[in-house]
C-alpha positions in Angstrom: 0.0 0.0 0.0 1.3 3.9 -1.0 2.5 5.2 2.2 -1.1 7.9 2.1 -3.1 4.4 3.1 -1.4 4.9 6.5 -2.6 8.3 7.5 -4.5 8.7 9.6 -5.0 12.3 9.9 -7.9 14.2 7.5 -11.3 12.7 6.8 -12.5 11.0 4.0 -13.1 13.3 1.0 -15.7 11.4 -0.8 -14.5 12.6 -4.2 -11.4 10.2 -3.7 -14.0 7.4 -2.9 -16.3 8.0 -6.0 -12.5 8.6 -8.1 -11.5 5.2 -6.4 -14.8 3.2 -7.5 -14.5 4.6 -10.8 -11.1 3.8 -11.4 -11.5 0.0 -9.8 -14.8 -0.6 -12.2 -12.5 0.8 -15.5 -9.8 -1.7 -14.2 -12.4 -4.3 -13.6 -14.1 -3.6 -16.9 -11.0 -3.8 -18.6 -10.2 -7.7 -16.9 -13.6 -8.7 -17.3 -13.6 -8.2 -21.1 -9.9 -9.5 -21.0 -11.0 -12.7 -19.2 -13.9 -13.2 -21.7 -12.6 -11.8 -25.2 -9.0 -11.2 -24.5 -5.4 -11.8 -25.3 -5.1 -14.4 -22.9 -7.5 -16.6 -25.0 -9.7 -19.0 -23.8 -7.9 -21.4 -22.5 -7.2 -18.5 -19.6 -11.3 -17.8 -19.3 -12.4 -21.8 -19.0 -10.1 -21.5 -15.8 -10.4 -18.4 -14.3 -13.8 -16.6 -14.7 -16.0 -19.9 -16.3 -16.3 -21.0 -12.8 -18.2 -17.8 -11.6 -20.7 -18.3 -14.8 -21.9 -21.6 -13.2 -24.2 -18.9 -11.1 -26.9 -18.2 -14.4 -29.0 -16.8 -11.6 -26.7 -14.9 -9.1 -27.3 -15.3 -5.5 -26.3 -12.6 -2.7 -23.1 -14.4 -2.1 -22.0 -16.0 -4.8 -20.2 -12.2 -5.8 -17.0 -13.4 -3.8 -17.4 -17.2 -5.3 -14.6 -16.9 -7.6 -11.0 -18.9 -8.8 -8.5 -17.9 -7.7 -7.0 -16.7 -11.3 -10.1 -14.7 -11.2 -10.2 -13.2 -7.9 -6.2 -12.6 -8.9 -7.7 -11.2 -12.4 -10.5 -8.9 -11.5 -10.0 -8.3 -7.9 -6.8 -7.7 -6.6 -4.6 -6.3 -9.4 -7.4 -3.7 -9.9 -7.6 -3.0 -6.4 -3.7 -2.9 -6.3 -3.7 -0.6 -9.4 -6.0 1.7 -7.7 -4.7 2.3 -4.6 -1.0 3.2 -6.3 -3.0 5.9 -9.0 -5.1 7.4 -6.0 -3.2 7.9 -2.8 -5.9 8.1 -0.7 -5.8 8.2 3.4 -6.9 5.0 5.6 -10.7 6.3 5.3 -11.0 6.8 2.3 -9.6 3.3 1.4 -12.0 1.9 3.6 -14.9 3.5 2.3 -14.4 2.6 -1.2 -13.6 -0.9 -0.1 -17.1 -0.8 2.1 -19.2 0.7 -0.8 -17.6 -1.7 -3.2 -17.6 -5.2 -1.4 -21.5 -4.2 -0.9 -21.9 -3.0 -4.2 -20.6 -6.9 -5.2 -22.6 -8.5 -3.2 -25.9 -6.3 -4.3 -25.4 -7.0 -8.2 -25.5 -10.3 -7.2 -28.5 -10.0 -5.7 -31.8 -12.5 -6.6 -33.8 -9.2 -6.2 -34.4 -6.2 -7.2 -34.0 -3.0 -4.8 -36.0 -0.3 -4.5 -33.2 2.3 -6.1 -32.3 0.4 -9.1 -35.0 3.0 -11.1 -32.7 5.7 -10.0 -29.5 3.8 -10.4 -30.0 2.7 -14.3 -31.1 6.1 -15.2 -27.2 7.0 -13.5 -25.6 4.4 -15.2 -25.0 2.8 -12.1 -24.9 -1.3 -11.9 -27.5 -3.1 -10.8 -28.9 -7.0 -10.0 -30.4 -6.9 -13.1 -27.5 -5.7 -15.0 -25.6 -8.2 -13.5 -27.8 -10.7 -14.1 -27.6 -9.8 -18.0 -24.2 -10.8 -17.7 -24.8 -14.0 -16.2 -27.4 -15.3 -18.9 -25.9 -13.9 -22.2 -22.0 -13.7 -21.0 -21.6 -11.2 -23.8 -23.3 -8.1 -22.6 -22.6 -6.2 -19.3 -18.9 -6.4 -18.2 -19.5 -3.6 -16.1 -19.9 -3.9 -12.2 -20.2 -0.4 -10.3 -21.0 1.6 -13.5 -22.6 1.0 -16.8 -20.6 3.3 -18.1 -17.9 1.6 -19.9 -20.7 -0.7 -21.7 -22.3 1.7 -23.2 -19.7 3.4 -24.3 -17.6 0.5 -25.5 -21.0 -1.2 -27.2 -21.5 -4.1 -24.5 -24.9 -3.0 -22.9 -27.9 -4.4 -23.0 -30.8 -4.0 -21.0 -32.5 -5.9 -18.7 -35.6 -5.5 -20.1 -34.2 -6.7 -23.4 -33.2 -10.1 -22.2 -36.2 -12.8 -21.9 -33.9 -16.3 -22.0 -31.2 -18.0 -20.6 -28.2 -18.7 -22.9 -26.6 -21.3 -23.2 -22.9 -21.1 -22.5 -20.4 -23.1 -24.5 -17.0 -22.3 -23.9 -17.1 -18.7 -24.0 
């Protein structure tokens, strides 16, 4: 960790927590798509993220059911990457790490929340975002943010999606 993790003096200025999500969902983006489509090939995919796709219909936990090569992947060089661009103090590290872990977990959600109206209109990831991952595995890379879907062309909505597909080795 960059030596601003341990300070301890200063509050937490939450535009280093939204510019630490942000950054973290690019990075995660960026593995996600290199896990499914990338230069690794899929050789790399069938034993790192495949595993997580057994879950067509996430559960609340199953965000933190991972390989290891994907929890190496899309977890912890992202996070790693992120804390070394944004020096941000002990609280702020902590609540990005907080509002991210739950932000996992809620994605992965078998229900729908009351904000996800507001959320999707902000781009913002929900279940059923998520979930469009899940059952196509070619639409919705993003986690935290939407963003990088639509602008990259990898978006589809929820309400777009009526059947399961059928995974073969991508």
């Amino acid at each position: 960790m960059p030596c601003s993790y341990y300070r301890f003096d200063g509050g937490v200025r939450w535009w280093m927590v939204a510019l630490q999500l942000i950054s973290q969902d690019a990075l995660m983006y960026t593995a996600h798509m290199f896990e499914h489509k990338g230069p690794l090939g899929p050789r790399f995919y069938l034993v790192s993220h495949k595993p997580h796709h057994k879950f067509t219909n996430p559960r609340l936990f199953d965000a933190f059911d991972g390989s290891v090569p994907d929890t190496f992947t899309m977890i912890l060089v992202p996070l790693a990457l992120t804390a070394q661009l944004l020096r941000a103090n002990v609280w702020e590290y902590m609540a990005f790490g907080s509002s991210w872990a739950g932000w996992l977990v809620l994605i992965h959600s078998e229900t729908s929340h009351p904000w996800d109206w507001a959320f999707r209109r902000l781009g913002l990831g929900t279940a059923a975002d998520h979930h469009v991952h899940h059952k196509t595995f070619k639409f919705n890379y993003g986690h935290t943010f939407m963003w990088w879907d639509i602008l990259a062309g990898t978006y589809k909505s929820p309400h777009d999606v009526t059947a399961f597909t059928k995974s073969k080795n991508l």
